[in-house]
Z-matrix of the N, CA and C atoms (Angstrom, degrees):
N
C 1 1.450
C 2 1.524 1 111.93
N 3 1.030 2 110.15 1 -28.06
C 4 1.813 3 113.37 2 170.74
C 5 1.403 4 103.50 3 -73.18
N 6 0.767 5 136.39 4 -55.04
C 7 1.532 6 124.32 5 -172.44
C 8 1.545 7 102.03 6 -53.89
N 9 1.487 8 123.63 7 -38.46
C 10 1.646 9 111.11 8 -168.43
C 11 1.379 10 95.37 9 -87.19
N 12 1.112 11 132.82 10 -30.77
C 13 1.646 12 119.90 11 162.21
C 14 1.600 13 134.44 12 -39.49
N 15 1.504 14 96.85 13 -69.09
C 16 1.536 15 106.27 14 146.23
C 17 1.360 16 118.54 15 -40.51
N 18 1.142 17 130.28 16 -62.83
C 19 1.493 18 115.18 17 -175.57
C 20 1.496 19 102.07 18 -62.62
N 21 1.008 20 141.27 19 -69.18
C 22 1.435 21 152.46 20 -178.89
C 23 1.918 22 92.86 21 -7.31
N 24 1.145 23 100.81 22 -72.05
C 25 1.234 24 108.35 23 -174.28
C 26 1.560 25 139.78 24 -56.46
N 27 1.595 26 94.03 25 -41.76
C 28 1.529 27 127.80 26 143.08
C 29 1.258 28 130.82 27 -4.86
N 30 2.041 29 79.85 28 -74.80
C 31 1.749 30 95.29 29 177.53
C 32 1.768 31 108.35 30 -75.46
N 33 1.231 32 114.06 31 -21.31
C 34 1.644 33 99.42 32 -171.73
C 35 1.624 34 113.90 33 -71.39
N 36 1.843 35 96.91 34 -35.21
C 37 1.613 36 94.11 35 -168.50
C 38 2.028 37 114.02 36 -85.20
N 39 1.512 38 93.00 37 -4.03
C 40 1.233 39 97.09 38 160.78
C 41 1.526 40 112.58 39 -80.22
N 42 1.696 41 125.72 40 -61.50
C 43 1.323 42 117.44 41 170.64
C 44 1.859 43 124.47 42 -20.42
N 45 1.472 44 88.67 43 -52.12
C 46 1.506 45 81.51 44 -171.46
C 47 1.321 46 127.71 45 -71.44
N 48 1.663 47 100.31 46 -34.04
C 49 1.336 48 116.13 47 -179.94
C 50 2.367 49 103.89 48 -58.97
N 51 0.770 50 66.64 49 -23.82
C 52 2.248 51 80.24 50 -173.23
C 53 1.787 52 73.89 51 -70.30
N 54 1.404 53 125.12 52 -62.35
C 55 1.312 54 103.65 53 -154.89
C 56 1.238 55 106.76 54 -66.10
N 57 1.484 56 126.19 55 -52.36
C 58 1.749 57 120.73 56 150.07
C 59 1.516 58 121.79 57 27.17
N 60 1.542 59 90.09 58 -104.43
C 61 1.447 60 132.57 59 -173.84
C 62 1.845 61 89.40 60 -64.58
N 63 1.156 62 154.94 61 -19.91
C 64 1.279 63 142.03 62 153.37
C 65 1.772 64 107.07 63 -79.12
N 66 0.989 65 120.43 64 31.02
C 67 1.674 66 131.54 65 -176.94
C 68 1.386 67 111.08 66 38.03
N 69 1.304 68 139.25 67 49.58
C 70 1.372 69 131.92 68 -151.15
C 71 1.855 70 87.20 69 -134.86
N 72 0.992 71 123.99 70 -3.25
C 73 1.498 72 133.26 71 -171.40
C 74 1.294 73 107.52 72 -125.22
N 75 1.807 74 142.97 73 128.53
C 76 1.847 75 120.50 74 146.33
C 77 1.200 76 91.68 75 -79.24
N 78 1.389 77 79.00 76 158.21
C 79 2.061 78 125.28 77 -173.87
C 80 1.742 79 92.46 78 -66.40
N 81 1.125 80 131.59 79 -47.93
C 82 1.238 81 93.15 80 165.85
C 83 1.456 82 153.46 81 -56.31
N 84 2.054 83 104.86 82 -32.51
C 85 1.336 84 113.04 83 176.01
C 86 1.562 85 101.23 84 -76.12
N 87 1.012 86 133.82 85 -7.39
C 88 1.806 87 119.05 86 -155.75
C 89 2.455 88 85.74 87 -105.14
N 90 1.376 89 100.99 88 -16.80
C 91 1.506 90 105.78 89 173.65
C 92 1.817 91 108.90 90 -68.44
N 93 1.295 92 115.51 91 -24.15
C 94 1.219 93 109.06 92 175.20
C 95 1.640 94 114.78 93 -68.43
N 96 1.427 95 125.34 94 -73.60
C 97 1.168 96 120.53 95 156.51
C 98 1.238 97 135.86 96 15.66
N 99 2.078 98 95.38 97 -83.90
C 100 1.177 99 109.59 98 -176.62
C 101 1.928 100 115.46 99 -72.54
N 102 1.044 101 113.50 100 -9.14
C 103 1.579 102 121.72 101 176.00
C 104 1.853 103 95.16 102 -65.48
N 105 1.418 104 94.27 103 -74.88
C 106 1.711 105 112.51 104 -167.77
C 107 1.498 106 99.27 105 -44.87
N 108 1.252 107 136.78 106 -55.82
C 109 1.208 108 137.32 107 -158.92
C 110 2.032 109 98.45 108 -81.07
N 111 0.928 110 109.16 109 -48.51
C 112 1.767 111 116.37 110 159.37
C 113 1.237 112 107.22 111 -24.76
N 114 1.786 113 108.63 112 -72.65
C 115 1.586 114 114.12 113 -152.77
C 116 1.731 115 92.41 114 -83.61
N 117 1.132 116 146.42 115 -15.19
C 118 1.324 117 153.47 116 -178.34
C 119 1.250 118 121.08 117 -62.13
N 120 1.665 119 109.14 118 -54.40
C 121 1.126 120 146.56 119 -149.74
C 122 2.183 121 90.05 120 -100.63
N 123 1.430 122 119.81 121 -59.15
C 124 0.788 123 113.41 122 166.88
C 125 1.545 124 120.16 123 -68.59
N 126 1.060 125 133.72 124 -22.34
C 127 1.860 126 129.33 125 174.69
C 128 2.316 127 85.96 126 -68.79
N 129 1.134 128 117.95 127 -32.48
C 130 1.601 129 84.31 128 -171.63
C 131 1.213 130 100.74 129 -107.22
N 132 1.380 131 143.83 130 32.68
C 133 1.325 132 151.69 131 136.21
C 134 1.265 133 109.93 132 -71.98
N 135 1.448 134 136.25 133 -54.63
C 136 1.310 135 134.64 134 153.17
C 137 1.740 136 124.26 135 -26.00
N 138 1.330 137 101.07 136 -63.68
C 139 1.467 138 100.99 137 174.31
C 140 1.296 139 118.62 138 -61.29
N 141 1.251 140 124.71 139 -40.11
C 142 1.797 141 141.49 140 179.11
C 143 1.606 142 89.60 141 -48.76
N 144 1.353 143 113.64 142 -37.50
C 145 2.227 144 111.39 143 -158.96
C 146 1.050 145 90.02 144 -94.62
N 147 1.851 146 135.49 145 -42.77
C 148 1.104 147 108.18 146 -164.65
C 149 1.531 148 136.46 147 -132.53
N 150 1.616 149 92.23 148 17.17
C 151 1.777 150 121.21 149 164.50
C 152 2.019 151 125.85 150 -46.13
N 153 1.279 152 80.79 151 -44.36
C 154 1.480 153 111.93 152 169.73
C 155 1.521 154 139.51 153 -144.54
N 156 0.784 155 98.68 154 90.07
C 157 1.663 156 106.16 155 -165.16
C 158 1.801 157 117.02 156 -37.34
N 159 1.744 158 95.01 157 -42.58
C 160 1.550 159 104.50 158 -173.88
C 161 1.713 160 94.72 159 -84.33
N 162 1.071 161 142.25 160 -13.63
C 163 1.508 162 99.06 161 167.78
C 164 1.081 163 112.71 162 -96.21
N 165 1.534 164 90.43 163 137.40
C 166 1.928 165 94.96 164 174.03
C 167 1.397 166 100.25 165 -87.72
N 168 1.301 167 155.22 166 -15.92
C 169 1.282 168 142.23 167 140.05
C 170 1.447 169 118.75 168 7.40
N 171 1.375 170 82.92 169 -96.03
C 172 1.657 171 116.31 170 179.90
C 173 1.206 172 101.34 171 -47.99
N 174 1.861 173 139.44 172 -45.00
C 175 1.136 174 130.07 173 -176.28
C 176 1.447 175 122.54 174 -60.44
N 177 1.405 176 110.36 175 -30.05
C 178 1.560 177 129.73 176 -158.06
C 179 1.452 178 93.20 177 -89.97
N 180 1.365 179 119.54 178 -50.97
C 181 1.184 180 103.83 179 160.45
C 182 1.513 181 158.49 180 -8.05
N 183 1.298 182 88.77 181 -77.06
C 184 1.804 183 125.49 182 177.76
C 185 1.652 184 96.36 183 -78.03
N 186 1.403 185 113.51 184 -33.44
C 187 1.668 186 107.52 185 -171.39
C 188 1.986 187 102.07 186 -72.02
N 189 1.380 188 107.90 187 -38.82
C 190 1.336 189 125.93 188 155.52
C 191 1.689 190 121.15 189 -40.17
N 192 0.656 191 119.30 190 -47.28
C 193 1.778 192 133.53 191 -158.56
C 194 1.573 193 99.87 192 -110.00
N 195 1.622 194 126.08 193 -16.27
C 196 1.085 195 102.97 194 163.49
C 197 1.840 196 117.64 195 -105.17
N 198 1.677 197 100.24 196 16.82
C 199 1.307 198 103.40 197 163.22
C 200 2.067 199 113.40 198 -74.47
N 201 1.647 200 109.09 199 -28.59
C 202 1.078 201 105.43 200 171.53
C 203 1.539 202 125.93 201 -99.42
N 204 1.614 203 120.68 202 -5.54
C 205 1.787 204 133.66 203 159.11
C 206 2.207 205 91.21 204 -67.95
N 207 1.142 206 117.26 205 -44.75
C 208 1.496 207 99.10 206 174.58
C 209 1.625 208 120.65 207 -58.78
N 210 0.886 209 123.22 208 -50.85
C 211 1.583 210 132.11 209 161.25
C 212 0.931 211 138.04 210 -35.96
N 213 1.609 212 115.75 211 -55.73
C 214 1.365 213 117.67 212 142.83
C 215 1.500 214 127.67 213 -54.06
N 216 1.038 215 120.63 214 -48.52
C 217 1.556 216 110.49 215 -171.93
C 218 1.679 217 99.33 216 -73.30
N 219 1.027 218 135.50 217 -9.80
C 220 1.217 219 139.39 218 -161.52
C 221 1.452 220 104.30 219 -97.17
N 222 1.398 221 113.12 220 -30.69
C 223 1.910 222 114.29 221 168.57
C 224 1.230 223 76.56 222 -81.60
N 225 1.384 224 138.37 223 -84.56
C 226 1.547 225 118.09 224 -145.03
C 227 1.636 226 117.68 225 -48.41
N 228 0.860 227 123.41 226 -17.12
C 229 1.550 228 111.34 227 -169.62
C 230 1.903 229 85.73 228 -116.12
N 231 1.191 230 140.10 229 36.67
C 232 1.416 231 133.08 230 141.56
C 233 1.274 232 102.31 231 -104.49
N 234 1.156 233 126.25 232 -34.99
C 235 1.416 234 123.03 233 -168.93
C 236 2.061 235 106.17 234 -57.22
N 237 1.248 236 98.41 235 -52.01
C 238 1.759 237 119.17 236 175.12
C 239 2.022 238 99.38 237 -50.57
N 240 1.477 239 96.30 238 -51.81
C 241 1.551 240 103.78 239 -152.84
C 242 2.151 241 86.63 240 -75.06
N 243 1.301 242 134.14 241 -53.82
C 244 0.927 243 162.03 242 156.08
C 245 1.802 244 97.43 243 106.34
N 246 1.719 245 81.90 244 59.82
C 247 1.624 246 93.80 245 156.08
C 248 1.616 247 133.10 246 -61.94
N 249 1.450 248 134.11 247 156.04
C 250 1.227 249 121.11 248 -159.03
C 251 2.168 250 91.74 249 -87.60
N 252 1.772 251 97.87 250 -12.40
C 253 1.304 252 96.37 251 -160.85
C 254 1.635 253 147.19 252 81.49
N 255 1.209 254 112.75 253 0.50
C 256 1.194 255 141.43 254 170.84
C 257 1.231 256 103.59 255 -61.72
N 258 1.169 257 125.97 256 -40.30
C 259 1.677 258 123.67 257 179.06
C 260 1.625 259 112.28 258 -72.55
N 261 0.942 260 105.29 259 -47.02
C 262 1.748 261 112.30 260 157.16
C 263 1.504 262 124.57 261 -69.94
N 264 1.406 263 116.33 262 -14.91
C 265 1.994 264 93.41 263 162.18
C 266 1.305 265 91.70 264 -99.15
N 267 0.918 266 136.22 265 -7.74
C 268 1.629 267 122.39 266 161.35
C 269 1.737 268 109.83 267 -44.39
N 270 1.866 269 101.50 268 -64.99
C 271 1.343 270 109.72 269 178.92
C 272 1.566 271 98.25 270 -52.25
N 273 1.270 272 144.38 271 -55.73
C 274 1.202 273 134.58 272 -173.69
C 275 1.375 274 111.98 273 -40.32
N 276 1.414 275 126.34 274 -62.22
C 277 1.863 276 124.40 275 -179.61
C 278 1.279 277 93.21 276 -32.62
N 279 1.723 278 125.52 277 -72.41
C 280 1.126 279 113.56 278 -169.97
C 281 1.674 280 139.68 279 -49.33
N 282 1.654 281 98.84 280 -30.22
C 283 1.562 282 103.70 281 173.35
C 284 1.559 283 101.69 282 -69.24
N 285 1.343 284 126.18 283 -29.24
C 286 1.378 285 127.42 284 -160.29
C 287 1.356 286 100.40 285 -77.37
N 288 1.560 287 121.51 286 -37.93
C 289 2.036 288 111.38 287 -166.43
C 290 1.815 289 98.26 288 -77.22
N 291 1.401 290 101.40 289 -23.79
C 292 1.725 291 111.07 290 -168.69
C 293 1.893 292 97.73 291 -65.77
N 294 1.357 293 113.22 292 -49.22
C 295 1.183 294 118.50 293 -167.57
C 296 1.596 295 106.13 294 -73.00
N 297 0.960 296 117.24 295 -25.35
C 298 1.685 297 119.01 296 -179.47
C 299 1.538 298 93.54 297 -83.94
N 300 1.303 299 118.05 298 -68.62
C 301 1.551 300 100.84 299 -177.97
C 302 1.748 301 110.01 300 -37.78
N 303 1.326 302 126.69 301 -59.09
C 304 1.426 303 118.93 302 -153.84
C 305 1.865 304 95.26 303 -60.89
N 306 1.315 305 105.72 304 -40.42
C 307 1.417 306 113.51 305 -179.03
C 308 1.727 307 112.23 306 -53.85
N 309 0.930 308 113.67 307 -51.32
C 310 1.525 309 121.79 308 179.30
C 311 1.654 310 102.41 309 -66.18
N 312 1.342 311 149.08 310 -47.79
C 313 1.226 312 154.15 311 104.46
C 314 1.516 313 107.46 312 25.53
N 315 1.063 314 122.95 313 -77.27
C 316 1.164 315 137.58 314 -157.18
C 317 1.731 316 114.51 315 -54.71
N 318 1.439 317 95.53 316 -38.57
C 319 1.468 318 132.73 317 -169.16
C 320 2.054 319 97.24 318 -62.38
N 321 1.184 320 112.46 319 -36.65
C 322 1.326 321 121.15 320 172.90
C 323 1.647 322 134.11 321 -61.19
N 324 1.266 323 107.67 322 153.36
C 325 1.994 324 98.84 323 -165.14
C 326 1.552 325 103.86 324 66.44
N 327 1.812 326 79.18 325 -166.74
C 328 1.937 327 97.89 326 -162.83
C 329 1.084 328 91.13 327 -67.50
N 330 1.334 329 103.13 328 145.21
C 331 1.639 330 129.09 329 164.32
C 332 1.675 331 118.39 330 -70.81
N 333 1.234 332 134.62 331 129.22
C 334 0.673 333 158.93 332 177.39
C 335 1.749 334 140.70 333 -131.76
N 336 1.284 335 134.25 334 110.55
C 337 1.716 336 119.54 335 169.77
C 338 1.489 337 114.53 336 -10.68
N 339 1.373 338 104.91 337 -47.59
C 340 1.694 339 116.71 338 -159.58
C 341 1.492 340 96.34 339 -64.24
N 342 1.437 341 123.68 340 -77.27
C 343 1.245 342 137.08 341 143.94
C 344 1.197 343 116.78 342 9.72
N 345 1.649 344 129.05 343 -85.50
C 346 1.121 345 144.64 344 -152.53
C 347 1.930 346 87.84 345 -75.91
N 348 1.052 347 124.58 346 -47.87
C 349 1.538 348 122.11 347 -166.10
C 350 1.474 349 105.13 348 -71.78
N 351 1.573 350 128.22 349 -40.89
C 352 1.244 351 131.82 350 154.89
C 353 1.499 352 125.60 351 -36.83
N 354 1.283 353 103.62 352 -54.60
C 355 1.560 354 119.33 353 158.92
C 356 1.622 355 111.66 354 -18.46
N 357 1.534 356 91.00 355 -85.40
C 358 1.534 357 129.84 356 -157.81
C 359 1.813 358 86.72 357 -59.26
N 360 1.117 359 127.80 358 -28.02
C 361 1.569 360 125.65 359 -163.98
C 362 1.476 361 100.03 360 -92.40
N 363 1.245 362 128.36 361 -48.25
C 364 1.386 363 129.69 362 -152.43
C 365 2.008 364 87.39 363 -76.04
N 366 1.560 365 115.37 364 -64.71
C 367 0.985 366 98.38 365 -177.83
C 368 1.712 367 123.39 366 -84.11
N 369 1.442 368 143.41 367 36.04
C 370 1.069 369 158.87 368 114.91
C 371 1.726 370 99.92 369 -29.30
N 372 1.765 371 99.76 370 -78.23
C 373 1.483 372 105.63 371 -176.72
C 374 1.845 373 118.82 372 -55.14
N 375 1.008 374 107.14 373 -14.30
C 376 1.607 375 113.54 374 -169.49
C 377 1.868 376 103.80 375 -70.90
N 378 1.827 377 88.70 376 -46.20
C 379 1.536 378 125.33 377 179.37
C 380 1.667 379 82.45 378 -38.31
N 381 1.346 380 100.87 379 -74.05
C 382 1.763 381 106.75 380 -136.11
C 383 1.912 382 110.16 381 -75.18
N 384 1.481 383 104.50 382 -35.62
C 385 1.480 384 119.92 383 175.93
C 386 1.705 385 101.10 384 -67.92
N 387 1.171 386 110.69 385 -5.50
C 388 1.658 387 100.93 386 177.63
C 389 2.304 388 104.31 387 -105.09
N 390 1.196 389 85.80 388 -29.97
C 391 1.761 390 102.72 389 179.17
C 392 2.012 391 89.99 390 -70.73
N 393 1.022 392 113.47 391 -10.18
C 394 1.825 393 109.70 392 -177.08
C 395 1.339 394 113.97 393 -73.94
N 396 2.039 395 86.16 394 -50.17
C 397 1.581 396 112.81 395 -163.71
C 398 1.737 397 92.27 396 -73.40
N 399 1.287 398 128.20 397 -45.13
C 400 1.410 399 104.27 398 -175.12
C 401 1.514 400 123.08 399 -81.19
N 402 1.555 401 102.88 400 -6.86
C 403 1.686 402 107.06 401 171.01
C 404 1.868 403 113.52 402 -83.41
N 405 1.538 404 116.84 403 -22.06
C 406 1.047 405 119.89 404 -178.71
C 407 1.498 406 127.77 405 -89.77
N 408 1.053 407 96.74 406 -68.77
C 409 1.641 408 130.45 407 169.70
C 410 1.753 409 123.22 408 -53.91
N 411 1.695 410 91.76 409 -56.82
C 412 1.903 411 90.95 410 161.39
C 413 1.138 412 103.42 411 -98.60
N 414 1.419 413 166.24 412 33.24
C 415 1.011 414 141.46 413 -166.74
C 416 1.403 415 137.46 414 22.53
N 417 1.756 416 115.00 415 58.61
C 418 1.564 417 90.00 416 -164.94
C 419 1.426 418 107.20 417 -96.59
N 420 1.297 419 130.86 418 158.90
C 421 1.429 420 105.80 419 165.67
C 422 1.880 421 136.19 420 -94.63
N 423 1.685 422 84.68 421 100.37
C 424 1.267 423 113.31 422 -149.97
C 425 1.402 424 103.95 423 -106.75
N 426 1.296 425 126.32 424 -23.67
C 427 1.595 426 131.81 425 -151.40
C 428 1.464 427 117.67 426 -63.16
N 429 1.238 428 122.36 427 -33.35
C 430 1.366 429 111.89 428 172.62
C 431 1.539 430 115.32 429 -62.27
N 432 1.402 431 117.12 430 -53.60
C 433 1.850 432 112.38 431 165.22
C 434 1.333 433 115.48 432 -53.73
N 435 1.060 434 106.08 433 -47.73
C 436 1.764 435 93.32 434 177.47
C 437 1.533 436 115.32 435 -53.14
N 438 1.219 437 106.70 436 -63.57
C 439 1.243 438 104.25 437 167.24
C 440 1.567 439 144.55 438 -39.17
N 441 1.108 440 122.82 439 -10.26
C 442 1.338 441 149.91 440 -157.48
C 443 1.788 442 99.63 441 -116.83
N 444 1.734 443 94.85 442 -58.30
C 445 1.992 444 95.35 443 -176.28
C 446 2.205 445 83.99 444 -69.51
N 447 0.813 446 107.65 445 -39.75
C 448 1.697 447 90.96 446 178.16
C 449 1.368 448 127.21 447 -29.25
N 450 1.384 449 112.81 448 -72.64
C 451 1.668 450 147.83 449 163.76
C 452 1.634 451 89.57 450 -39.91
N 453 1.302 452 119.74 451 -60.37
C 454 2.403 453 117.77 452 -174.56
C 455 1.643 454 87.70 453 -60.69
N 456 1.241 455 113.50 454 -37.44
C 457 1.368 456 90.44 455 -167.26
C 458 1.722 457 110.94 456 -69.75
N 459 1.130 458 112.77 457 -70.94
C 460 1.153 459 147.10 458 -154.31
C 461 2.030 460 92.99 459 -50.33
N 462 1.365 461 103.45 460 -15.54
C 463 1.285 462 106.54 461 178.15
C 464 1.203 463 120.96 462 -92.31
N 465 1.507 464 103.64 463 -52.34
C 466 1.479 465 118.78 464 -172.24
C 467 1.369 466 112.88 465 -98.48
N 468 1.639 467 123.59 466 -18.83
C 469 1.931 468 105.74 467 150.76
C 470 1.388 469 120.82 468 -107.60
N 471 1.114 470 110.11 469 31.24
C 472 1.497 471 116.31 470 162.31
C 473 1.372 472 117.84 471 -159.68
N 474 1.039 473 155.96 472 -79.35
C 475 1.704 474 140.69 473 -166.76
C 476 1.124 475 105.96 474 -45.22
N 477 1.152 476 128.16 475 -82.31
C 478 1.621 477 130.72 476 164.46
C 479 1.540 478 110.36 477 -5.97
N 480 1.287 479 104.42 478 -84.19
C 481 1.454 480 109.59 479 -165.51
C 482 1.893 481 110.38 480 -67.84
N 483 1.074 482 117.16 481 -18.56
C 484 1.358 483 131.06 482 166.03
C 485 1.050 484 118.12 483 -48.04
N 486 1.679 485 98.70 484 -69.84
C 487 1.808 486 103.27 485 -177.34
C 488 1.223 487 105.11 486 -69.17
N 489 1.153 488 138.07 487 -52.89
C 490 1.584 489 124.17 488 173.28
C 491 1.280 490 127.86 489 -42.49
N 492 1.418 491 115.91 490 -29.89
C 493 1.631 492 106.55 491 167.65
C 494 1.579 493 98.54 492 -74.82
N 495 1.291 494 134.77 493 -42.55
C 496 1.500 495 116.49 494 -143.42
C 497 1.751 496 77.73 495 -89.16
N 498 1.366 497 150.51 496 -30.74
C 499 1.174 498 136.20 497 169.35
C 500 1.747 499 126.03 498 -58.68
N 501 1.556 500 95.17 499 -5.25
C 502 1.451 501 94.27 500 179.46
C 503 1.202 502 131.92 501 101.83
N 504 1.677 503 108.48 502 -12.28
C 505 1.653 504 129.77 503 -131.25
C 506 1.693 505 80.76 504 -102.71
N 507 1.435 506 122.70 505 -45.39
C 508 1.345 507 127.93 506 174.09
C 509 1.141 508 126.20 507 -89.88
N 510 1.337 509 150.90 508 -179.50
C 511 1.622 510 125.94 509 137.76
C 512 1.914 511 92.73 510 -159.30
């Protein structure tokens, strides 16, 4: 049920942020979001590290999930600071090689739906945390696509798959 929570949330602060980056939001209101979903997202990365010490599961997890509670709180508090953000698609390359490795990772052992959709999610996110680093960091002028695979994302690896776990429909 934490994982469809997290995603639940996932997909919203990605949605909005897509509406964002399509200029339809100020950088201050779209900073709330990404704070709440930050400090949210990071309070159950915490518990994932430190509920149980012996699973490394649960640890790898939360060590995972607070590569994306950093991200968020990190647009929200540029938006306040009115950073250019370059220091954060930097952090993005890095969330992006992390997410392809776990994604490429993922691909290993029995095959499974679970598996194969994990797959398809980790490197989705690899996709999009790297579309950050070249919208932030190099400046390209990229923002309307990014923005758009944001909104695919924010739908199809998280709300979607969110509500279906917390509905039961997945697990």
């Amino acid at each position: 049920m934490i994982l469809g929570l997290t995603l639940l949330y996932v997909g919203a602060v990605l949605f909005i942020n897509g509406i964002w980056l399509l200029g339809k939001i100020s950088n201050q209101e779209v900073s709330v979001i990404n704070v709440l979903v930050g400090l949210l997202s990071f309070i159950i990365a915490l518990h994932l590290i430190f509920t149980d010490p012996s699973n490394t599961i649960a640890i790898s997890a939360g060590a995972f999930t607070l590569l994306f509670s950093i991200t968020y709180l990190w647009v929200g508090a540029n938006q306040w600071l009115k950073a250019d953000g370059r220091g954060l698609g930097w952090f993005c390359l890095f969330v992006s090689i992390t997410a392809a490795i776990i994604g490429a990772h993922s691909v290993s052992g029995e095959a499974t739906s679970f598996k194969l959709w994990n797959t398809i999610n980790w490197l989705a996110w690899s996709l999009l945390w790297l579309s950050f680093f070249y919208l932030l960091a190099l400046a390209k002028p990229i923002q309307r696509p990014v923005a758009t695979y944001t909104i695919f994302c924010a739908i199809f690896t998280g709300w979607i798959p969110g509500v279906m776990i917390l509905l039961g429909i997945i697990n």
